[in-house]
N, C-alpha and C positions, 0 to 999 in steps of 0.2 A: 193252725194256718200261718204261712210267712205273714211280715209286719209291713204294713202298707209302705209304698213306695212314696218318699216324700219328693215332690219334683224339687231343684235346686235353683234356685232366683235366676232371673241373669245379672249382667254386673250393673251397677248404674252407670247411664249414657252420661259421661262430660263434655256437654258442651263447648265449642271453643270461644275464645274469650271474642267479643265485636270486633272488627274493625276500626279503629279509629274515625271518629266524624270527619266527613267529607263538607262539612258547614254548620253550625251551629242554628240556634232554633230559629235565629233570624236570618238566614239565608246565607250570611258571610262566611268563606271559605277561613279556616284557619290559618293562623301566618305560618312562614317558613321555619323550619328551625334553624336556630341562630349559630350561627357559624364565626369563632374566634378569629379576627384577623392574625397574618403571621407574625411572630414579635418583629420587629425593622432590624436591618443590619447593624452592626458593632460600625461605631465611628470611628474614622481615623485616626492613627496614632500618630503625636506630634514628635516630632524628631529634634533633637536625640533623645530617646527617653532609658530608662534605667532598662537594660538586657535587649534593648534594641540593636538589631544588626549592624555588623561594621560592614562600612559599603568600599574602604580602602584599607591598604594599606596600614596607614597609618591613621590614628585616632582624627585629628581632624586634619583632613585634606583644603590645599589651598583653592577657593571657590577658580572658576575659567577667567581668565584672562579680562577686561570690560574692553570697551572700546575708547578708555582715555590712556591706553597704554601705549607712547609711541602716537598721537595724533600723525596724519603723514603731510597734513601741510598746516600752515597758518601758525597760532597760539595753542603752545603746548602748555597752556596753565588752566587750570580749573576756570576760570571767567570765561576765558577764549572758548573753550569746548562749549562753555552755555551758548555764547555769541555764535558759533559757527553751527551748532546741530540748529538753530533756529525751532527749537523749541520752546524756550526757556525765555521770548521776547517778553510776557509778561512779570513771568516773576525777577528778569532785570531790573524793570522800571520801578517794579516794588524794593529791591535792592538799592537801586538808585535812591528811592526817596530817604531811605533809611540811613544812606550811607552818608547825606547832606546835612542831617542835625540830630539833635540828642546825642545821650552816651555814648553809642558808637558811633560816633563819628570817624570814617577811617580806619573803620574794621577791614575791611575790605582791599584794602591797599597793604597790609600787615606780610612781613617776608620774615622766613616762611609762612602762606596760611596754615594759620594751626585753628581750622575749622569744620565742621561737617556741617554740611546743606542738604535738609529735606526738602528738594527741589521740587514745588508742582509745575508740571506741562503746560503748556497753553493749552491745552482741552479743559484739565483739573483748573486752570482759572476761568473758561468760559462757564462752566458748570455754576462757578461762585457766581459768574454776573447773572445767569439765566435765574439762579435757585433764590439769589438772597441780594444781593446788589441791584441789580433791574437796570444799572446802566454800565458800560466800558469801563475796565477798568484805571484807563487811563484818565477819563472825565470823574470817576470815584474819588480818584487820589487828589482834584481838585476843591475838592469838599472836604474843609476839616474835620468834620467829625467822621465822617468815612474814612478818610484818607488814615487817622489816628489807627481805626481798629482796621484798618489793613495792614500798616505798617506795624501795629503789633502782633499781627497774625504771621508777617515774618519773620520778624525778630523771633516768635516763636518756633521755625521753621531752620535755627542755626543754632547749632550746641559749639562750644566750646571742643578743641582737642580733634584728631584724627580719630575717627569711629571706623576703620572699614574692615571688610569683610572677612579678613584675619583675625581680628579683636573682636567682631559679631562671634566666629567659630568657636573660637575660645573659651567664651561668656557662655556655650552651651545655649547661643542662640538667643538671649533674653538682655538686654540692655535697659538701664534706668539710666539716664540722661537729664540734665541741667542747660536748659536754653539761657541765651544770653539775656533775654528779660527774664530770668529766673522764674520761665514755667518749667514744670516736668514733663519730660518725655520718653514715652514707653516703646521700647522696639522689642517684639515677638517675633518668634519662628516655628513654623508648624509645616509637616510634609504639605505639598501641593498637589491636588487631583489631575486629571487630566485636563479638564477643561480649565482650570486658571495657568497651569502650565502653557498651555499655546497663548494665553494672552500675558506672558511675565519671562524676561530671560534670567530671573531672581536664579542662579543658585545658592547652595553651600553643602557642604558634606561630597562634592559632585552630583545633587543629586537637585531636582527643583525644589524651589521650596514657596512657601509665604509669607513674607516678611513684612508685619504690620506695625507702622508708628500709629502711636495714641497720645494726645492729650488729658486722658482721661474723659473727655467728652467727644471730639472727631476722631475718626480713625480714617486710616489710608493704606493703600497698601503699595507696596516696595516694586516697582517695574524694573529695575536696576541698580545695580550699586557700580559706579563709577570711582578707580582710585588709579594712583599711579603718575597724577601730576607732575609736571616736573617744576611748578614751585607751591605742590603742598595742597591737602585740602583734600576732600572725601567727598560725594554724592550720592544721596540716593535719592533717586526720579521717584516721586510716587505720584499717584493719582487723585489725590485730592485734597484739597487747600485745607489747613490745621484753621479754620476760623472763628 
């Protein structure tokens, strides 16, 4: 007789694997899966730097024109221009005081001036009365021992020498500087974005930039560089008091 017929298994059923819990045994939904935020953008590169583009002609371009070049009426000397933009009423009076006794006595009067002035605006001195003085500046300077560290807060605010912005280009944009009361002063330059560019007519290279003085403890930064006096002398307006 043929050999009995042996039936052949079926396969074994696998299963598919769960679902994943839609909440755990105490009712809490499971959290999200955690999602890498994007890395942040690359910072800006500070100008000039090693293989950075030339933006002229020649290696360093003379920055635009300021507007002490040719004043069209009044005093065409560095002082005058502070006097006539009527910006600069406060840190006059601080010059003023300065100019009256100690060491320099009659810096200021000096032909040619052979000086550079980090000049703050009367807004950069309202800041000082509002932030740290708490009264006028001009009621401060009545008070000796105010009057002292204002007065040396501008003495710190004049170096020695013509600094301007042909001699900033030069320098590859980075100046160490010697104030007349023999503090240190740091001048940097780094491209400028959009939005500090509408508030600064700072160039160099032709291009904007940001040009910050430091004490190593206040910084400021560079609103303009003014040069081209016709008896001597360099300005840069910054925005806030070296104190």
């Amino acid at each position: 007789p043929p050999p009995p017929v042996v039936p052949t298994p079926p396969p074994p059923v696998v299963q598919p694997p769960p679902p994943p819990p839609t909440q755990d045994q105490y009712g809490t939904p499971p959290p999200p899966p955690v999602v890498p935020p994007p890395p942040p953008p690359p910072a800006p590169a500070a100008y000039p730097a090693d293989g950075a583009p030339t933006y002229t002609a020649t290696p360093w371009a003379t920055p635009t024109e300021s507007s002490a070049d040719g004043p069209t009426t009044g005093d065409c000397t560095l002082l005058g221009w502070m006097r006539e933009s009527g910006n600069f009423t406060k840190y006059l009076e601080v010059l003023d005081a300065i100019n009256q006794r100690g060491a320099t006595t009659g810096f200021l009067s000096s032909d040619p001036l052979e000086f550079t002035f980090f000049a703050p605006t009367d807004d950069a001195y309202t800041t000082l009365e509002i932030e740290r003085l708490q009264i006028p500046i001009e009621q401060a300077l009545q008070i000796p021992v105010l009057a002292e560290l204002i007065e040396e807060s501008g003495r710190r605010q004049v170096t020695y020498g013509q600094w301007d912005s042909t001699v900033l280009a030069n320098a590859n944009g980075q100046l160490s500087l010697t104030s007349i009361n023999e503090d240190q002063l740091f001048v940097s330059t780094a491209a400028a974005d959009v939005t500090v560019a509408e508030k600064s007519s700072a160039t160099l290279w032709d291009i904007p930039v940001v040009i910050t003085v430091s004490d190593g403890i206040n910084y400021a930064t560079t609103v303009s560089i003014e040069e081209g006096f016709c008896g001597g002398g360099v300005v840069y307006v910054i925005d806030r008091v070296l104190f």
